[in-house]
PLY file of the C-alpha trace (Angstrom):
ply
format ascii 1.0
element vertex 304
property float x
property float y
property float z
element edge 303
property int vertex1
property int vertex2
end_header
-84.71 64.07 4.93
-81.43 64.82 6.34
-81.34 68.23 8.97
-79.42 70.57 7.38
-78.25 74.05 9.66
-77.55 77.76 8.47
-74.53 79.55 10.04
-74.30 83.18 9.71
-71.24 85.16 9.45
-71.44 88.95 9.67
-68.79 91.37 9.27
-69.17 94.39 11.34
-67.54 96.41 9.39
-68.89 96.60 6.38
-72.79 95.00 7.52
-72.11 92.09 4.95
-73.95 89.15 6.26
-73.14 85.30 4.53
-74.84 82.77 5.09
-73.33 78.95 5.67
-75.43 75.62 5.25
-74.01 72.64 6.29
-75.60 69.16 7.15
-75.59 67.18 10.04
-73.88 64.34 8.71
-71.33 66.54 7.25
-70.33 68.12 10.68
-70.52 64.37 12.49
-68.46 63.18 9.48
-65.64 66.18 9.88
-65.84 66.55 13.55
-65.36 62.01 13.82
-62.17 63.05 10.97
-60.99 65.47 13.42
-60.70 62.84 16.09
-60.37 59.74 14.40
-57.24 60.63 11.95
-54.93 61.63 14.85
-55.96 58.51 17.03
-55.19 55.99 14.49
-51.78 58.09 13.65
-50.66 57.73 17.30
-51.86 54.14 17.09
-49.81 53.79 13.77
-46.51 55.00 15.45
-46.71 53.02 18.68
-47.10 49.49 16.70
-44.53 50.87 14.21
-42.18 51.81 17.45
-42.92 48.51 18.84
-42.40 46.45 15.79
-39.34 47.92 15.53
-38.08 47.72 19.39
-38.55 43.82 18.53
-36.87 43.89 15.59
-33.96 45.30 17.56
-34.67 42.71 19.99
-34.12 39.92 17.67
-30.98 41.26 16.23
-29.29 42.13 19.66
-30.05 37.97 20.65
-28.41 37.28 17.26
-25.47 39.36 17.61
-25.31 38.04 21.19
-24.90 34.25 19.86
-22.73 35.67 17.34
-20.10 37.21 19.62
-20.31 34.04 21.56
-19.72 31.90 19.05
-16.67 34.52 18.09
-15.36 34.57 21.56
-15.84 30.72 21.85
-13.85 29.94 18.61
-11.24 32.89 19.25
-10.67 31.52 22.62
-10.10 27.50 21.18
-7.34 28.92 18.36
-5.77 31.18 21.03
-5.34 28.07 23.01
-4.28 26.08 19.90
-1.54 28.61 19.70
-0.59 28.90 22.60
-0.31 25.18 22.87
1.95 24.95 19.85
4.06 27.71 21.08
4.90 25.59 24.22
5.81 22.75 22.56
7.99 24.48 19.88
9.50 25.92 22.80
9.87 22.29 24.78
11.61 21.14 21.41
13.73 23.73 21.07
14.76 23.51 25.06
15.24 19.61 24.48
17.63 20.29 21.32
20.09 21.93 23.74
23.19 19.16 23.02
25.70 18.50 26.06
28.70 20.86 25.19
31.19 17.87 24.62
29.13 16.01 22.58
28.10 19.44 20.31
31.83 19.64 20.26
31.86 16.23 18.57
29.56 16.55 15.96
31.32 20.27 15.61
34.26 18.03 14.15
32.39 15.36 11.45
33.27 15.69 8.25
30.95 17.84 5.96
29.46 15.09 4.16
27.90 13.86 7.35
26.49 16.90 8.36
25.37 17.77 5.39
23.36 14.48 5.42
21.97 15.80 8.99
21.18 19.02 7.80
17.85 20.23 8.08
17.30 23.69 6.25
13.56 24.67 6.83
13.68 27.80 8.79
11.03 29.31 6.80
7.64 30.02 9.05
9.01 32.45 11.45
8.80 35.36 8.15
5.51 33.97 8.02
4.23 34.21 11.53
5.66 37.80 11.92
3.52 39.22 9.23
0.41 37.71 10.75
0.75 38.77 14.09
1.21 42.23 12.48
-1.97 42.29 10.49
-4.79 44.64 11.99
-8.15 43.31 13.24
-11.00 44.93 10.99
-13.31 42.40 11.47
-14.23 38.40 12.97
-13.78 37.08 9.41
-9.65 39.43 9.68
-9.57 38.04 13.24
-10.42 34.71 12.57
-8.29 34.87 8.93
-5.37 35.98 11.24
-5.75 33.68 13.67
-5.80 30.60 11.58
-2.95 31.56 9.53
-0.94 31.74 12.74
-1.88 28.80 13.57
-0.72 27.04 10.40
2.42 28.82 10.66
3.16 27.10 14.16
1.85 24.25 12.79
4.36 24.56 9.72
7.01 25.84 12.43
6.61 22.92 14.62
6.75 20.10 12.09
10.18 21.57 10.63
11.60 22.31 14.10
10.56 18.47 14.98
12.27 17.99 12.34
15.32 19.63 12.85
15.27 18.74 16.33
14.98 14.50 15.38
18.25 15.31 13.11
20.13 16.83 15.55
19.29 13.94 18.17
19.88 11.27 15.52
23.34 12.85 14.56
24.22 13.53 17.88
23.27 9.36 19.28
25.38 8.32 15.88
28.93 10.62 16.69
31.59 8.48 18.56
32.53 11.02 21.92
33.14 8.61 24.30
36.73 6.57 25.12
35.62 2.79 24.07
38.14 1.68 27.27
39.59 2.82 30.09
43.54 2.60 30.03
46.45 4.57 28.17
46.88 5.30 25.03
49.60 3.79 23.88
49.30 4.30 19.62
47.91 7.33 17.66
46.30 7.89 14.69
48.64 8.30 11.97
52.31 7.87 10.68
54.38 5.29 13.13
57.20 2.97 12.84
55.70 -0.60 12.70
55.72 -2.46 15.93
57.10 -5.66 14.48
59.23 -4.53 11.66
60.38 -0.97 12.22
59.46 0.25 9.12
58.19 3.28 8.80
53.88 2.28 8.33
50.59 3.82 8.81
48.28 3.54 12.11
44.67 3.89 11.63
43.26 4.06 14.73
44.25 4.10 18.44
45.76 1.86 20.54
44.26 1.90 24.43
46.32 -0.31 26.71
44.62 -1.82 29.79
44.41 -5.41 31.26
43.11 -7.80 29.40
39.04 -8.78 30.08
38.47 -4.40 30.79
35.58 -4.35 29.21
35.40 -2.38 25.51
31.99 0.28 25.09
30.24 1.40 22.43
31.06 4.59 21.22
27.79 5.36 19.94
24.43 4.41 19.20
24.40 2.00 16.21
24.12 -1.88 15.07
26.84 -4.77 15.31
27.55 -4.97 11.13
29.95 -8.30 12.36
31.43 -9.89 15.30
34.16 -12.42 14.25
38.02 -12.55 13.73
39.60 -11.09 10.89
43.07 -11.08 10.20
45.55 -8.76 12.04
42.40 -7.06 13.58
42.15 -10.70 15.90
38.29 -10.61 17.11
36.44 -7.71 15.59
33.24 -5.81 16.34
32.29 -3.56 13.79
29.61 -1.08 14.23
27.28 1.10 11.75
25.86 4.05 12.97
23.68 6.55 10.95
24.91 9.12 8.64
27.83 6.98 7.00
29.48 6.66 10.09
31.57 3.25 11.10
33.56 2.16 14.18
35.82 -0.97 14.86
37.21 -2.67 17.74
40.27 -5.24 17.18
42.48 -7.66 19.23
39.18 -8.61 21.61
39.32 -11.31 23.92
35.70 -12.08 23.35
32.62 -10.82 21.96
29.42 -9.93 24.22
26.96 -9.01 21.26
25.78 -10.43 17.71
26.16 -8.90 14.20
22.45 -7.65 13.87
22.24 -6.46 17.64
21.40 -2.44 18.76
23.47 -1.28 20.69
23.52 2.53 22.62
26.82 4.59 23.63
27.90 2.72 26.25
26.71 -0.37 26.09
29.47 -3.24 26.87
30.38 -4.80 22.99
33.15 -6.84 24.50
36.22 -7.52 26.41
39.89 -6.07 26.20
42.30 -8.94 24.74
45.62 -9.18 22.41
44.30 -11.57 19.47
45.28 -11.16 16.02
48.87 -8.83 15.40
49.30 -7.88 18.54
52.62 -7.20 20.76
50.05 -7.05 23.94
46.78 -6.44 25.95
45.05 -3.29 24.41
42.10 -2.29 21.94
42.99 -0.87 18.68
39.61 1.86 17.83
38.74 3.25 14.18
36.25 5.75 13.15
35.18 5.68 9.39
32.89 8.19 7.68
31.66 6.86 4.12
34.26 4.57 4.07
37.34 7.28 5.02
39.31 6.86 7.99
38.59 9.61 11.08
41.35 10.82 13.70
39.21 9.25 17.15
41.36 11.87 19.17
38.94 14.87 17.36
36.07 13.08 18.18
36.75 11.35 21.79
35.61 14.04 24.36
33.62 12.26 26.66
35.11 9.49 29.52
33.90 5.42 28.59
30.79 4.06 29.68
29.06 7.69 30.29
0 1
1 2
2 3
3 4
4 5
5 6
6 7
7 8
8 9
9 10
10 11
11 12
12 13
13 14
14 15
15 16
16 17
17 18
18 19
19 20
20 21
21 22
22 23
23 24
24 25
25 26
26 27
27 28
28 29
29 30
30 31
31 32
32 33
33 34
34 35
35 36
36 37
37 38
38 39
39 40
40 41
41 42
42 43
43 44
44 45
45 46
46 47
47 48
48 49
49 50
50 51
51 52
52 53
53 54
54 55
55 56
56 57
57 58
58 59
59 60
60 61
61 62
62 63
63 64
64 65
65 66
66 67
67 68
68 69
69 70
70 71
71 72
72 73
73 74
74 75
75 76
76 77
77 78
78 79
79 80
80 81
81 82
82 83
83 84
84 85
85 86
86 87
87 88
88 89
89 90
90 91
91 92
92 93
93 94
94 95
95 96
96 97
97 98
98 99
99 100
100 101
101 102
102 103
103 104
104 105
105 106
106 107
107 108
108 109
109 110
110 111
111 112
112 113
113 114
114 115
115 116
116 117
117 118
118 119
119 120
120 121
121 122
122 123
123 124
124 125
125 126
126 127
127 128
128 129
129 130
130 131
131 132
132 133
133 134
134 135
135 136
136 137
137 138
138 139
139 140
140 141
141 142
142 143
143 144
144 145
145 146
146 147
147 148
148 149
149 150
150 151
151 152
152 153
153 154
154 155
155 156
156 157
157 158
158 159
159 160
160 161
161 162
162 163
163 164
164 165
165 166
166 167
167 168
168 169
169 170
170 171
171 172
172 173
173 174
174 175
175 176
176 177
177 178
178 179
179 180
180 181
181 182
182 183
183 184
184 185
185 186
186 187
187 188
188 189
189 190
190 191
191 192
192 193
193 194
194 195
195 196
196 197
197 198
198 199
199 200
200 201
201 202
202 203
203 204
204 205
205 206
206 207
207 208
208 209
209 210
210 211
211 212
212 213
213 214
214 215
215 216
216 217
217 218
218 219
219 220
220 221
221 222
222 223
223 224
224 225
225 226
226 227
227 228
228 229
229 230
230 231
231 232
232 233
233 234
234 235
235 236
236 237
237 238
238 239
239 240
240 241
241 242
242 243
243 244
244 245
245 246
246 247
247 248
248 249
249 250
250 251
251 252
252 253
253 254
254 255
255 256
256 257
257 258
258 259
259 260
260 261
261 262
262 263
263 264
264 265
265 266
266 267
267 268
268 269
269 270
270 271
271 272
272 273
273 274
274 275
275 276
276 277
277 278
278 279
279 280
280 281
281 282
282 283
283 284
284 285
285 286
286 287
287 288
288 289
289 290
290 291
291 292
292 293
293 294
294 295
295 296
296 297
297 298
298 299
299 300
300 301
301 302
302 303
């Protein structure tokens, strides 16, 4: 049988006396409550601290590895950009034309340049608005970043462009003096040297001593190398862009039709073949077929 005590409780007062029975168990039951309850609470909160302090843990290492792998792929597109920045600025450095030879090209006929003309200045809009966009986030900095860099990469391919035109247009112009010597014939109206009648000169006329040797004007192929008619011995050359040049009254030819040759190159030798009152080398220009004043074009000495 379980021991079972009596408290008493008197109040002095009024001489009322009560009278409390409680078991053993029941005090060893409420006194273990009294101990137990706020143990296993303080247990509860340190493994609930702790389990949290790791969480933490784990999502500090994975933010960690995140804002590596940010920095790491922010720092490989800045250098992308960067690196297409300096070569858009190389190209556009290397598409700075001699002044003569800009002045050449200044003159061709509209038709040519139009075939030269590029027309895609169109990222730099483009690349302005991105590099004005606000960072909110990685996914807005990386967003940002990659559209700038397919607006250099848009930039660069039309300033290549551009830049490849411009080269190409400039290598086909005729700027430089075929010969050395004195001019001796314009282009335009002139009495006919062997008739006197009043007549029509298409070219020049640069006297010299026969064998001088007769350049290239410009980069182009040798369309034919033979004699024809009053021209004597002929060299025709076809440069880009519709553009023609001929050199009569040779002595002799020093390249084939089907050769490349570059401004400057040595085509062939001053002579006085075909209708010709003396040594000198009659020069043309032709653009789609239509007869060019050389004197608008020629700004350069020969063989530069």
């Amino acid at each position: 049988m379980a021991r079972r005590y009596t408290v008493l409780i008197a109040d002095r007062s009024s001489g009322v006396v009560r009278r409390l029975t409680v078991s053993l168990r029941a005090v060893a039951l409420t006194t273990t409550s009294v101990i137990v309850i706020p143990l296993l609470i303080g247990f509860g909160a340190r493994w609930g601290t702790q389990s949290e302090r790791h969480q933490l843990q784990t999502m500090n290492g994975v933010l960690e590895i995140e804002n590596s792998n940010y920095r790491e792929t922010t720092g490989e597109l800045t250098t992308q950009i960067q690196a297409l920045e300096g070569v858009i600025d190389e190209l556009g450095a290397r598409s700075a034309l001699d002044p003569a030879q800009a002045r050449a090209m200044a003159k061709l006929p509209a038709v040519v340049k139009a075939k030269a003309a590029g027309g895609t200045a169109q990222a730099n809009a483009a690349i302005s608005n991105v590099i004005s966009t606000s960072f909110v986030s990685p996914e807005d900095t990386f967003g940002v970043l990659r559209s700038l860099l397919q607006g250099l990469e848009s930039r660069l391919r039309n300033v290549r462009k551009d830049v490849e035109r411009q080269e190409a247009l400039a290598a086909a112009t005729p700027s430089i003096w075929p010969a050395h010597g004195w001019l001796t014939g314009t282009f335009g109206g002139r009495s006919d040297p062997f008739t006197g009648e009043p007549g029509f000169h298409q070219g020049l006329d640069i006297s010299t001593e026969k064998g001088q040797p007769v350049y290239a004007t410009a980069d182009g192929q040798v369309d034919s190398a033979s004699y024809t008619g009053d021209y004597g011995n002929l060299i025709v050359l076809r440069h880009d862009f519709g553009l023609a040049t001929r050199y009569g009254h040779l002595s002799r030819f020093n390249v084939s039709p089907g050769a490349t040759v570059h401004r400057g190159d040595v085509i062939g030798y001053v002579g006085s073949t075909g209708r010709s009152t003396g040594a000198h080398l009659h020069y043309e220009i032709l653009a789609n077929g239509k007869l060019l004043n050389p004197l608008q074009l020629l700004t350069q000495p020969a063989n530069r």
